[in-house]
VMD Tcl script that draws the C-alpha trace (Angstrom):
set ca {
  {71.91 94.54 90.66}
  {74.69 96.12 92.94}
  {75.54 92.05 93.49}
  {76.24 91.62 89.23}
  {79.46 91.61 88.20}
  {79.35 94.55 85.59}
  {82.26 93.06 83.80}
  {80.79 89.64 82.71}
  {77.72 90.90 80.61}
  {80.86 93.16 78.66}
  {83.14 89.28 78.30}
  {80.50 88.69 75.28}
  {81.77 91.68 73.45}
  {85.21 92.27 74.48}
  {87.45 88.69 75.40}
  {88.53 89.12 79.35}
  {92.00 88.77 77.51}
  {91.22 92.33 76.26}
  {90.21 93.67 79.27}
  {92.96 92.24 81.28}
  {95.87 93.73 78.86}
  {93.66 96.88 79.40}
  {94.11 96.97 83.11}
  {98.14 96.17 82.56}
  {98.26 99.08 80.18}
  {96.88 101.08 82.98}
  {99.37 99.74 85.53}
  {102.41 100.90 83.29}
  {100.55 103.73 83.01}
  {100.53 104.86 86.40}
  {104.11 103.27 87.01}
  {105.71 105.61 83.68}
  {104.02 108.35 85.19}
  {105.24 108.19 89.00}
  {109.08 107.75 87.46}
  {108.87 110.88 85.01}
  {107.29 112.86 87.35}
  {109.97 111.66 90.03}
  {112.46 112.67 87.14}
  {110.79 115.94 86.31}
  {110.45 117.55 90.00}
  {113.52 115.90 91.17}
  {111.53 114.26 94.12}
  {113.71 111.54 94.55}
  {117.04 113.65 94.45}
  {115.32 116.09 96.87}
  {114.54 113.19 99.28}
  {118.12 111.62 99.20}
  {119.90 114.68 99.16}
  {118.09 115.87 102.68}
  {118.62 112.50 104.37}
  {121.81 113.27 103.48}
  {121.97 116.50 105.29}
  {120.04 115.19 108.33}
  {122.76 112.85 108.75}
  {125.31 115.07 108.89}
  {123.17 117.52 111.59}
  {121.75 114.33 113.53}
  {122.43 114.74 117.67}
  {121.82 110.97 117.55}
  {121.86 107.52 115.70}
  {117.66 106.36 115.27}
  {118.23 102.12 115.79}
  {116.50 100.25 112.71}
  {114.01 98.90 115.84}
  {112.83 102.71 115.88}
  {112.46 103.55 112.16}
  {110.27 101.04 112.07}
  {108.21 102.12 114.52}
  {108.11 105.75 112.58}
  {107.25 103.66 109.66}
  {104.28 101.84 111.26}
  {103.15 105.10 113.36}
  {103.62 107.09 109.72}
  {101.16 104.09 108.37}
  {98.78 104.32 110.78}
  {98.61 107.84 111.16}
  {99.52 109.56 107.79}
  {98.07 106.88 105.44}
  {95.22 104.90 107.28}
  {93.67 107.22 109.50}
  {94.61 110.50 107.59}
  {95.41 112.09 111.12}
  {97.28 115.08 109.32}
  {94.09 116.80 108.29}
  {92.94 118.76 111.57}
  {89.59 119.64 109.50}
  {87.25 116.59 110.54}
  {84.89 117.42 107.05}
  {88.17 117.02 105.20}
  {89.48 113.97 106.58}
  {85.85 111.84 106.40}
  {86.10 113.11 102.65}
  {89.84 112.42 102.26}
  {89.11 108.56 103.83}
  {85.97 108.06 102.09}
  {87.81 108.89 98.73}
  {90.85 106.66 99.93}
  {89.38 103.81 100.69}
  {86.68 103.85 98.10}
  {89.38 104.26 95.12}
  {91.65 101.15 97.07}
  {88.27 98.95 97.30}
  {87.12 100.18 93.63}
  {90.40 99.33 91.80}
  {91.19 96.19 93.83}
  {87.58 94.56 93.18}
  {88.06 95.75 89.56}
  {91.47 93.97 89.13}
  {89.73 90.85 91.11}
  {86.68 90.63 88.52}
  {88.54 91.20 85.49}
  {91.58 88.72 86.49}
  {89.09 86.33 88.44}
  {85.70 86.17 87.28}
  {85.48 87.62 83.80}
  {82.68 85.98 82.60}
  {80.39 85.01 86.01}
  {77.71 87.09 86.89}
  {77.91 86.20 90.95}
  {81.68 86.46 91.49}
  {81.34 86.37 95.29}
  {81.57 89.31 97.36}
  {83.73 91.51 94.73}
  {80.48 92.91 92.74}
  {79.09 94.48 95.92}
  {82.40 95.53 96.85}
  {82.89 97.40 93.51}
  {79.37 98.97 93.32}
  {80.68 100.15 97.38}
  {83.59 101.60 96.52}
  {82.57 104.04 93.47}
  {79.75 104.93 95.82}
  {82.44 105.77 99.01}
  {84.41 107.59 95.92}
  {81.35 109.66 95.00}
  {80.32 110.36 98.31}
  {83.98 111.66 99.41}
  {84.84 113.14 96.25}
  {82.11 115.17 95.45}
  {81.61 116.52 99.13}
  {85.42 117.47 98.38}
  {84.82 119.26 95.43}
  {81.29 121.10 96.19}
  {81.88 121.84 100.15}
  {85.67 121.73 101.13}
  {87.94 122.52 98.42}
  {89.64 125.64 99.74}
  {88.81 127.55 96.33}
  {85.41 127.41 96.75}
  {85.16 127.68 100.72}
  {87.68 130.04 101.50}
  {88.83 132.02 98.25}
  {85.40 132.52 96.95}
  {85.59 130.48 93.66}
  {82.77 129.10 91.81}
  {82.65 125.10 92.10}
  {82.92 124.78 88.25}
  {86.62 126.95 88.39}
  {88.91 124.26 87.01}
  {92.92 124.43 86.56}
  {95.12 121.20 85.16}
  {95.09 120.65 89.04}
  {92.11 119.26 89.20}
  {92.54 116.87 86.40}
  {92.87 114.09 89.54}
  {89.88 114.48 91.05}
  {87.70 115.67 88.10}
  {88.96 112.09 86.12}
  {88.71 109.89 89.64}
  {84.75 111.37 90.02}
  {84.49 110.58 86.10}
  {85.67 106.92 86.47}
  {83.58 106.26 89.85}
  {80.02 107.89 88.34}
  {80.54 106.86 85.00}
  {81.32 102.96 85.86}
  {78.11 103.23 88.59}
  {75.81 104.39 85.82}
  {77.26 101.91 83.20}
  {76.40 99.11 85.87}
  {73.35 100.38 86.42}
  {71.95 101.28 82.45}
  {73.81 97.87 80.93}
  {72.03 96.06 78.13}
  {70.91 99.21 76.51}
  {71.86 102.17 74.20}
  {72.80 104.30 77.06}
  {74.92 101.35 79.01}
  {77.10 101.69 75.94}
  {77.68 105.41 76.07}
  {78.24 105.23 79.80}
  {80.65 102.46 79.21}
  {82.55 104.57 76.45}
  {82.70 107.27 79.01}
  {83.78 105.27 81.97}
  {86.83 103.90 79.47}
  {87.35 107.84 78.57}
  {87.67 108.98 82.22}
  {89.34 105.94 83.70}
  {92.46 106.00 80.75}
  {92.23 110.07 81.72}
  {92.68 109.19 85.45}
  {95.64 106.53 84.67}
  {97.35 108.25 81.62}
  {97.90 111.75 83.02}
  {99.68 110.70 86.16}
  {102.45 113.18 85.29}
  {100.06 116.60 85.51}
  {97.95 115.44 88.23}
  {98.25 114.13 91.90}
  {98.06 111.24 91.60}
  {101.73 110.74 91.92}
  {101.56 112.66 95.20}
  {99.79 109.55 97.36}
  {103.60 107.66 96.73}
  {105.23 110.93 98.10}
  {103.44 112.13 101.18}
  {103.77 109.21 103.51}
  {107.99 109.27 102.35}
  {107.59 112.86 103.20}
  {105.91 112.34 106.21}
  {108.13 109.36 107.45}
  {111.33 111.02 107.01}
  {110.10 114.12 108.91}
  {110.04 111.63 111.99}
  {113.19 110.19 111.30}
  {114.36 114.28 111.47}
  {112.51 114.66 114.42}
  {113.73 111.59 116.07}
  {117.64 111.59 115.42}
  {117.54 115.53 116.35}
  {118.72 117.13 113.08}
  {115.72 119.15 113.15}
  {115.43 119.20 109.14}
  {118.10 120.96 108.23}
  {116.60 123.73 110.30}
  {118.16 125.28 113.26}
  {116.95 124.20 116.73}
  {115.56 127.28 118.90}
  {114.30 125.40 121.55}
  {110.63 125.52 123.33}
  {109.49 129.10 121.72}
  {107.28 130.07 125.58}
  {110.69 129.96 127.14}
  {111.39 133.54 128.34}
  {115.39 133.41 127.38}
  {114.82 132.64 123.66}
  {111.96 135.31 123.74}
  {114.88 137.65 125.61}
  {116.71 136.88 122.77}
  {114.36 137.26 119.66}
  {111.70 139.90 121.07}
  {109.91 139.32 118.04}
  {108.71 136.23 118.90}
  {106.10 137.47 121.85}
  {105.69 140.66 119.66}
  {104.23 138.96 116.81}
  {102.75 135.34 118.32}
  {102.17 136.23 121.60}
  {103.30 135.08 124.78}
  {102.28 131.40 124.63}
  {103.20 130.97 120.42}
  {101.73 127.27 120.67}
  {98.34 128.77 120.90}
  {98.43 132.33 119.25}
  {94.88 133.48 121.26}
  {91.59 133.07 119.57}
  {92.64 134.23 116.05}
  {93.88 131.02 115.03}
  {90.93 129.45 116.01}
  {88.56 132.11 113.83}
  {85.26 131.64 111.90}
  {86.12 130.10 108.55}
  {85.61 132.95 105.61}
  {82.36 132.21 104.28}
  {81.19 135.99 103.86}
  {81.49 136.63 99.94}
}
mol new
graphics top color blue
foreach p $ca { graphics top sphere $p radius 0.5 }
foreach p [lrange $ca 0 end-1] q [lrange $ca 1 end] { graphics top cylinder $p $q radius 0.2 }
display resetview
């Protein structure tokens, strides 16, 4: 079943033209979104205006030669390999959930554009059934296991703000569409179908209040933290130098006072048992 393109049974009751002005409408969707939300926290001013300021603090000129190597080590790093996260739990969940979503929408786009109407379309139904199952896998480990609410501030699982509207619609979409495969040619393939629509229009359409805008932002975050690093400017921030080195601790005693004397590793607090005692 996992090998039947869940689309083509659908093609006798909606055209693929449908379905394919659908998937547009959820590209625009996504695109609106990213620019008011870029317009509403002033992302992109924020970004411009500190290059500009690193600019003027930079010790020295990074070539083009070596922004692109920040750029490639920022891809590899920050957005393939999630490197960032030092919890290993979070960044399995964070890839499976990556990667799932990129396989799920890309085999979507490829059986709706490409094989509307054939069952066997290749590789792409397997890859589809895959990638709601990677999505399920990460996201729900995320949201019953990891998510610091529930694991460190004591929350039930089922505590939901507007922040959550990302992940709660991107589980919706995955679970939904894998039961819809699963129940089609009955009453209940319908319903799950209905609800996969619901949840994947939620996921798309409310790019504004949720994260989703955030996966364009963090790797231009993270890249231009390099470039800040690299060209000495520090990010705006003033630069005190290797904090173990007894003259700057001569200078600001409250450095060893309240980190220690070796700040890089503060002793065996900030290593300490995660709080799991509520």
């Amino acid at each position: 079943m996992i090998d039947t393109n869940p689309f083509s049974e659908l093609s006798a009751f909606i055209s693929p033209a449908t379905m394919k002005t659908y998937v547009v409408l959820m590209i625009l969707l996504v695109i609106g979104g990213t620019i008011l939300d870029m317009i509403h926290k002033k992302s992109a001013k924020y970004f411009f205006e500190n290059s500009k300021k690193a600019q003027k603090n930079a010790k020295r000129t990074v070539s083009g030669g070596e922004k692109a190597s920040l750029a490639a080590e920022t891809l590899v790093s920050e957005v393939l390999t999630s490197s960032e996260f030092n919890n290993q739990q979070r960044r399995i969940s964070h890839l499976f959930t990556m990667y799932g979503f990129i396989i799920f929408v890309v085999s979507t786009a490829t059986l709706i554009f490409g094989y509307p109407t054939e069952a066997s379309a290749s590789i792409w139904p397997v890859l589809w059934h895959l990638g709601a199952l990677m999505l399920c896998i990460g996201g729900y480990w995320f949201w019953f296991i990891i998510r610091v609410d529930v694991s460190a501030e004591g929350n039930p699982w089922y505590h939901v703000s507007r922040a959550d509207i990302f992940i709660l619609s991107l589980l919706a979409t995955a679970t939904f569409g894998l039961v819809w495969s699963f129940t089609q040619g009955s009453g209940l393939g319908w319903l799950f179908f209905v609800l996969f629509l619901g949840a994947s229009t939620t996921l798309f359409g409310t790019v504004l209040w949720s994260k989703f805008a955030h996966m364009f932002f963090k790797p231009a975050a993270a890249f231009q933290k390099k470039v800040t690093r690299a060209d000495g400017s520090q990010e705006n921030l003033p630069d005190l130098g290797e904090l173990s080195d007894p003259e700057l601790q001569a200078r600001f005693p409250d450095i060893p006072e309240y980190m220690g004397t070796n700040p890089p590793n503060m002793g065996f607090g900030i290593k300490r048992e995660a709080p799991h005692h509520f």
